[in-house]
N, C-alpha and C positions, 0 to 999 in steps of 0.2 A: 504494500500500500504506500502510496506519497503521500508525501506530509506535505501540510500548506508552504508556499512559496518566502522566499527572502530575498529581499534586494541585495544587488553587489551596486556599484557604483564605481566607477575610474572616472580620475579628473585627470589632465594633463595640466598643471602650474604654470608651466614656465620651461626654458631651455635647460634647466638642471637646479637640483636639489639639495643642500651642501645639510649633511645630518652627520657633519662632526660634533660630537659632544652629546647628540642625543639620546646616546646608550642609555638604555633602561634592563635594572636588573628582572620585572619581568616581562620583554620582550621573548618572545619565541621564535626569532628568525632576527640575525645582522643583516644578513645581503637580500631582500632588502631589511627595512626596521619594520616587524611587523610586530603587536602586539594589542592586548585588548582593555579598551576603554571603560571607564567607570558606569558607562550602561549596559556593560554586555555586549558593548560592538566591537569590531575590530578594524585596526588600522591598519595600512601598509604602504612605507613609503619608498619609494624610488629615486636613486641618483639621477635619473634621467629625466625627473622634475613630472615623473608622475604619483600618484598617491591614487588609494585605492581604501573604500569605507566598506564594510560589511555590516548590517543590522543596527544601522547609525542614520539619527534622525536629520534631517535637513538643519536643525538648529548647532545640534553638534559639531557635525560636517563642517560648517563654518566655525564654529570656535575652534577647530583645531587649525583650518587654512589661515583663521587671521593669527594663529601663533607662530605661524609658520612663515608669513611673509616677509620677513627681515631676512629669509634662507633662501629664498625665490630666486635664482639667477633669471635675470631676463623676462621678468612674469609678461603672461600675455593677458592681449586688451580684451579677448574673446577666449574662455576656455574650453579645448576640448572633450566632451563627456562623453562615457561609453557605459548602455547600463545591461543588465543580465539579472534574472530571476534564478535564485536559487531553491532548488525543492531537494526532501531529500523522499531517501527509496532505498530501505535497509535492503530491501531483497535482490534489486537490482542498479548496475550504475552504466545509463546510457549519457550520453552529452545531452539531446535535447529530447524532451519529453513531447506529448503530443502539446501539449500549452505551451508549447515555446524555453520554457525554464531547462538551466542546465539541473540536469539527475544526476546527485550524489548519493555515493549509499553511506554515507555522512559529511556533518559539516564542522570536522576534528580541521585542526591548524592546519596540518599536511593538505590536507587537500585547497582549504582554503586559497593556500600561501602558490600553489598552480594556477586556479581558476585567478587571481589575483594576477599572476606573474603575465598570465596570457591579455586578461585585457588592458593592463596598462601598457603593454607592446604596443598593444592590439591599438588602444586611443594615440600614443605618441605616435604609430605609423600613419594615422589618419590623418593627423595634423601635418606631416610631411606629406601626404599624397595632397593634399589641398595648397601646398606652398608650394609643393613642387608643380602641379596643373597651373595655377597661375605663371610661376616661372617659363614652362614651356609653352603658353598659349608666345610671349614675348619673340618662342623661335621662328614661329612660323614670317611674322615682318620679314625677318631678319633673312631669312632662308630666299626671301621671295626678291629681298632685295640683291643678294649676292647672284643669284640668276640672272639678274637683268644685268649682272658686269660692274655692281656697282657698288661701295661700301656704305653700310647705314649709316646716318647722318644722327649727328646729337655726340656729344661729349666722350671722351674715350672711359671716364671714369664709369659711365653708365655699365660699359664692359664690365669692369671689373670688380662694381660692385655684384653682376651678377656672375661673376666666379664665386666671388666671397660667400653667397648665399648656396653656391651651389654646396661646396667646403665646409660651411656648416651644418647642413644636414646630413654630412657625407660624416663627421663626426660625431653630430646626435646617433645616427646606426651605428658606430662602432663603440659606444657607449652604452648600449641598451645590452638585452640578452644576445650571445651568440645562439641562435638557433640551431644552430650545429650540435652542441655543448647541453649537458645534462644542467636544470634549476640546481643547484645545491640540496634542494630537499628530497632530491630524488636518489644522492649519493647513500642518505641512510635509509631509505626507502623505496627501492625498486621495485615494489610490487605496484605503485602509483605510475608508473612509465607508460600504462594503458591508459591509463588518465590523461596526459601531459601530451600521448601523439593525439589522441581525440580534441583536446583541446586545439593544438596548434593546427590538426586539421580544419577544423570547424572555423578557426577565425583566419582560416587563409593565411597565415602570417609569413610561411618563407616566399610563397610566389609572391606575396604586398612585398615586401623587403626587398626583393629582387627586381623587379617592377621599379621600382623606386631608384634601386641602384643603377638601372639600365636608362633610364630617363636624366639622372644624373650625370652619367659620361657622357649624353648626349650633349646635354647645357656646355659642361666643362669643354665640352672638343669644339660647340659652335664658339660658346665664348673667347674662348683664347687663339681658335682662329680668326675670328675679329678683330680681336685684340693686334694680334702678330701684323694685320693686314693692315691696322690704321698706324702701329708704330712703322712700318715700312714706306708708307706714302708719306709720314713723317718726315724719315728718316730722307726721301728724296727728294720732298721738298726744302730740306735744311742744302742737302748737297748741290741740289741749283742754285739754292741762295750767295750759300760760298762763291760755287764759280761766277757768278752773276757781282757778288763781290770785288773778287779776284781782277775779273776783267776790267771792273768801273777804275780798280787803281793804275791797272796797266795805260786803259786809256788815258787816264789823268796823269801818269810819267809821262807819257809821250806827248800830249799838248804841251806840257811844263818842259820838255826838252826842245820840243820847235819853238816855243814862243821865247828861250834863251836865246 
């Protein structure tokens, strides 16, 4: 039989999460800091500026984000949410139930600190597919104008601020979970690895990730050949300048020696 439903909740903060100091002796998980709150709910926070509420009311939720904001690297002006019903079902444990909720055949730390680990991936990937969609709608201009023979127009720094964007979400993934790579929860507990591949099935996470990364080398290789191609017509209109230089003094010896 399932038992009535419980909300998960993942927020994305901010570009990263700095939880030195925050150790608590009773915490049940460092990587991330996971542990349970004075109502019975439970927290868990992320270096990679996600956090994640289990059985935590909308009022609490916020009292712990406003304690947390002085920790916020980079908070954003719109936060990413990602939410999931949790049920449990001693008898059996599928990902989704007919009602949509993830089936757990409980809802002990272990499992939690999975279902947790995958949607805060899960919300930070979203936040990058959205910054990255916006990033590459920019290529198509760009693409359409090097066909016609000819370099887009507007500031060189435009370029490079969008390498810069591209480098930093190329860093938020290398900061997150390796998906490759077992949670840590799973090294004392492997019997939860059926868990952890259904999870990571279920929310798409390595083809999003890759998706992401493949859209990135794209940015990275239009941008810096734009980049390479506006420092070059630079560079040759400096070297006309010169000889155009060069010339004007030659002329001006040689008036200055006839008129001697």
């Amino acid at each position: 039989m399932t038992e009535p439903g419980t909300i998960i909740r993942a927020l994305l903060l901010g570009e990263g999460l700095d939880l030195k100091g925050l150790e608590r002796q009773d915490a049940f998980s460092a990587n991330p800091l996971a542990f349970t709150t004075s109502g019975s709910g439970t927290a868990m926070l992320f270096k990679f500026g996600a956090v994640v509420f289990f059985n935590m009311t909308p009022i609490e939720e916020e009292g712990l984000i406003r304690g947390l904001e002085p920790r916020i690297q980079g908070p954003l002006g719109e936060r990413e949410v990602e939410t999931a019903l949790i049920a449990t079902a001693p008898d059996e444990e599928n990902l989704l139930s007919k009602s949509g909720a993830i089936q757990l055949k409980a809802t002990d730390p272990d499992r939690l600190l999975l279902v947790g680990e995958a949607l805060a991936v899960s919300v930070a990937l979203a936040y990058d597919e959205r910054r990255i969609a916006t990033a590459f709608d920019k290529i198509e201009p760009l693409a359409a104008t090097l066909i016609r023979r000819r370099l887009p127009p507007g500031p060189k720094s435009a370029m490079l601020e969008q390498i810069g964007e591209a480098l930093l979400i190329q860093k938020r993934l290398a900061s997150r979970v390796d998906l490759d790579e077992k949670p840590d929860v799973l090294w004392d507990h492997p019997e939860l690895e059926r868990l952890w591949a259904k999870l990571v099935d279920e929310y798409d996470l390595p083809a999003r990730a890759r998706a992401v990364e493949r859209k990135l080398a794209v940015i990275r290789e239009m941008a810096e050949t734009v980049t390479d191609l506006v420092a070059t017509r630079t560079s040759h209109r400096l070297e006309i300048l010169i000889i155009v230089l060069i010339a004007f003094e030659i002329v001006i010896a040689l008036v200055d020696r006839i008129l001697k």
